[in-house]
C-alpha positions in Angstrom: 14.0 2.5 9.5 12.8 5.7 7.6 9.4 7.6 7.9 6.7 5.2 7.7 3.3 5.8 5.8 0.5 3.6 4.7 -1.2 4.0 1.3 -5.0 3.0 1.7 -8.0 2.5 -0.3 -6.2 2.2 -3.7 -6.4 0.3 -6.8 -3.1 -1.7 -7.3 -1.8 -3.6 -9.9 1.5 -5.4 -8.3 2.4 -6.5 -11.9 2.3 -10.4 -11.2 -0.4 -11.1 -13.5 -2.9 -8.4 -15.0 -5.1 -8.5 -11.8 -6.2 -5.1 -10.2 -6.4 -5.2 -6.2 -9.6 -3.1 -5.3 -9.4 -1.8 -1.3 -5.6 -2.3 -1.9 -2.8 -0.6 0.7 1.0 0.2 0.2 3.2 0.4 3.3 6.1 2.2 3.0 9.2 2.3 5.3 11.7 4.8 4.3 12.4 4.1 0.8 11.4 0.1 1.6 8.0 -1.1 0.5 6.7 -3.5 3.6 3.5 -4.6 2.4 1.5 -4.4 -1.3 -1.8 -5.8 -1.0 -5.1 -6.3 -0.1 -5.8 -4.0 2.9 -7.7 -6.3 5.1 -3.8 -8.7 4.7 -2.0 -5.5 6.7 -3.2 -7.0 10.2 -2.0 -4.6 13.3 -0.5 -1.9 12.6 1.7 1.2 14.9 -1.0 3.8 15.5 1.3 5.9 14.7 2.3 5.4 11.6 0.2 8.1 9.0 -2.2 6.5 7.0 -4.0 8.3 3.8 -6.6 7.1 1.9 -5.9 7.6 -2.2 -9.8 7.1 -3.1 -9.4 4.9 -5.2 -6.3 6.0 -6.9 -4.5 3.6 -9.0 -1.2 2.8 -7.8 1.5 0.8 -9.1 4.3 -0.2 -6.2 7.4 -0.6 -7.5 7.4 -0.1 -10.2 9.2 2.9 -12.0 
């Protein structure tokens, strides 16, 4: 397991159709991405973990 970090409040476009997520999240374990979604779906998370919020940047996970 690498550092951990949360990506919230972001547009996301996960590439599976040409639908944009608003109030999307990206979790991010080491160089794994855990979770790309709607950020309500992340449920519980480690308090520890740091979370930032990208106002409403666009962000596309996964892709390169």
């Amino acid at each position: 397991m690498g550092k951990q970090l949360i990506l919230k409040g972001a547009k996301l476009f996960l590439g599976m159709d040409e639908s944009v997520i608003d109030g999307g999240a990206v979790w991010v374990d080491g160089e794994v991405i855990k979770y790309a979604g709607p950020a309500a779906g992340l449920g519980d998370v480690d308090p520890n973990i740091e979370q930032v919020d990208v106002g409403g940047q666009f962000i596309m996970p996964g892709m390169s």
